[in-house]
Structures are given as structure tokens and as C-alpha cells.
C-alpha angles and dihedrals in degrees: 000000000000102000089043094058092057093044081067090044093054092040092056087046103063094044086051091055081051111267119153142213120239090249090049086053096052086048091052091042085057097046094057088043085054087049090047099042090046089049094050086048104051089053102044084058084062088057101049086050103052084049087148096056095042101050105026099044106023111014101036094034096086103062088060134096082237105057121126092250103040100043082054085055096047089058101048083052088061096044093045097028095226105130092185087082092056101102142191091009083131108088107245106214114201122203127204107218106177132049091240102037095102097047100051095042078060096062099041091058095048093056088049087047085050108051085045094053088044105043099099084066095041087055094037079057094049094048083054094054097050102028092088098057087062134104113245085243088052092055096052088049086049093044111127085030095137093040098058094033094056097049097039085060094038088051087042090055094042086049084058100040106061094017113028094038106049085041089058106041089043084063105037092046088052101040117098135160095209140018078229092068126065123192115241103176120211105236086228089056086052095053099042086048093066103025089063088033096065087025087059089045103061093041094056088046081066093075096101083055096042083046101050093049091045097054090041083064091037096238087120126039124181088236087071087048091054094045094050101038095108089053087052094045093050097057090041084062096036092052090038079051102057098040102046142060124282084261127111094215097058095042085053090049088054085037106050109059087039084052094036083052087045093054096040082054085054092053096039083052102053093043091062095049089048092053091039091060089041084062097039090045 
């Protein structure tokens, strides 16, 4: 009776200090992904709503002449003579095949809008959930977490959004395997081109962060990053190759800030094995 009363004891006090059953984890765990879910909402309602503003002005620019970027490029090709970097001066004519297709690309691109714009607060909620799992000295080392993280996806978005994307539509729209066939582009396929595009940017900014979790567990050692660079480097160019014009300096501009976050990975990565072996030594 005496050892199972402090069991008890012992049991009360760790819930008092704050440990949590697995059921009270997966409530907690709910609880951020409603947060999350309700933040991305509300504001993908602010983006349905502004449908002129989205479409017209951010989603629909880049395939223009006057677009930012490719009026940038435009200019570089008259200072260097070179026209081949001049990009996206075809008109690019989007169909709408299906009744629907409109609306729902409507929706679709509000709840991309959404999760971007609310992306600081999904990640705020993350860092909630698994900050008390951390060591007081690992909390110190990830101070600062939701801030980078939400800057390195918003550059990374940005990235694809005025460089990637343009590039990209410039060489899909002229690409054709034959005089006999002319593109028509369903306005869905548009829209699913450059929302994954920039999606697929910021993620990919989030390397160093990725990087930095990974080696704390020891899944990832910079060791591995530095074995396997020229494999990386090699489908950075392969990929800056395919988007971009036949042109070396378009295919540096996509090339340099995905090698300059390879090689920050490399030295984040190295950083948190040197200071795991300092704690096991």
C-alpha cells in the first residue's frame, strides 16, 4: 500500500512539473493544428475576396511582357546584346475548359494565398507544440526558430515568385514539339504551375532549418552533405537548366542562392555535431 501511494506521489508530481500523457499530447497537438487550420482560413477568405488584386496584379503578372522581372531581363538583354534572355515577350493565352474550372481555381489559390500569408502563425503553433520537449540548452540553440524559419520560406517564395516562375512559364509557353501543334493552356494548369512552383521555393529555403533538426537527431551529418555535394550540384544545374533560358547566366542566377542554402546546410550542420559530441565527451 506504501509503494503504491508514492507511486501516486511520484505520478502527480510529474504531471504537476508539466508531463503529459500520450493522449494529452495528441489533444494539445489538435488543438495547434485548429489554430493553424482557423489562421490559414480567415485569411484565405481575404484572399477570395480581394480576387481582383490576387489574380490581376500577383498570380496572372508574370506571364506579361511587363512584368518586374521580365522587364529586368529585357533590359540586361539590351545592355549585353544577348535576346535570348528576353523572356515571356510571347503572349501566353489561357482557356478555361470546364464550368467549374474558374471557381475552383479560385479557391485553390486563396488557400495557397492563405497558408502563405499565414505561415509565420502555423509555424508559431509548431514551435508550441515541440518546445517543451526541449532542454533548456536546446531552446536557447533554437531561439529565434519561428522567426528564421518564417523569413527563410517567405524569401524562398518570393525567389520563386519573380525568378523561378517567369523562367519557367517563359520556357513551357515557347516549347513545342512540332509547328503543327499550338499551346492552349488550361487556366487550371496555369495556376497549378506557379502555385507549386513558389510553394516548392519556400519550402526548399527551409534547408538550413531542415538541416539543422535533422543533425540534432543525428539523421543527417555534414559528413553525408559533403559526400553527396556534386550530386546536389548537379540537379541544381540540371533543374536551373531546364527552367531557364540557354543561357549560362540565367541558369547562375537560379544556381547560386540554392548552392549558397546547400552550403549554409553543410556549415549548420556541422555546428550541431560539434556541439552534440561536446555534450556526449
Amino acid at each position: 500500500m506504501a509503494e503504491s501511494a508514492n507511486k501516486e506521489k511520484q505520478s502527480k508530481r510529474k504531471n504537476d512539473q508539466g508531463e503529459m500523457s500520450f493522449l494529452e499530447h495528441l489533444e494539445e497537438l489538435r488543438w495547434h493544428i485548429i489554430r493553424s487550420v482557423l489562421a490559414i482560413f480567415v485569411l484565405a477568405i481575404v484572399a477570395f475576396i480581394m480576387k481582383g488584386f490576387i489574380f490581376d496584379t500577383i498570380v496572372l503578372k508574370p506571364k506579361t511582357s511587363d512584368f518586374w522581372t521580365n522587364r529586368m531581363f529585357a533590359k540586361l538583354a539590351d545592355l549585353v546584346h544577348i535576346d535570348t534572355l528576353r523572356i515571356n515577350q510571347k503572349e501566353l493565352h489561357l482557356i478555361s475548359i470546364k464550368m467549374a474550372d474558374q471557381f475552383m481555381a479560385h479557391i485553390w489559390t486563396s488557400i495557397i494565398a492563405g497558408f502563405i500569408l499565414a505561415s509565420p502563425i502555423v509555424f508559431l503553433e509548431f514551435w508550441k507544440f515541440i518546445k517543451p520537449a526541449l532542454y533548456e540548452k536546446e531552446k536557447r540553440y533554437a531561439s529565434g526558430a519561428v522567426f528564421y524559419t518564417s523569413v527563410l520560406f517567405m524569401l524562398g517564395v518570393l525567389f520563386g515568385y519573380f525568378l523561378i516562375v517567369p523562367l519557367s512559364l517563359n520556357f513551357l509557353n515557347a516549347y513545342n514539339v512540332s509547328d503543327q501543334v499550338e499551346n492552349q493552356i488550361n487556366f487550371l494548369s496555369y495556376i497549378s504551375t506557379v502555385t507549386s512552383v513558389v510553394f516548392a521555393a519556400g519550402v526548399s529555403f527551409l534547408l538550413p532549418i531542415f538541416s539543422y533538426f535533422l543533425s540534432k537527431v543525428g539523421i543527417l551529418t555534414p559528413d553525408f552533405m559533403r559526400t553527396y555535394r556534386r550530386h546536389a550540384y548537379v540537379l541544381m544545374l540540371l533543374l536551373a537548366a531546364v527552367i531557364t533560358p540557354p543561357d549560362v547566366f540565367s541558369q547562375i542566377m537560379v544556381c547560386i542562392p540554392l548552392i549558397f542554402l546547400y552550403e549554409l546546410s553543410i556549415f549548420i550542420s556541422k555546428r550541431v555535431v560539434k556541439k552534440r559530441e561536446k555534450e556526449f565527451n
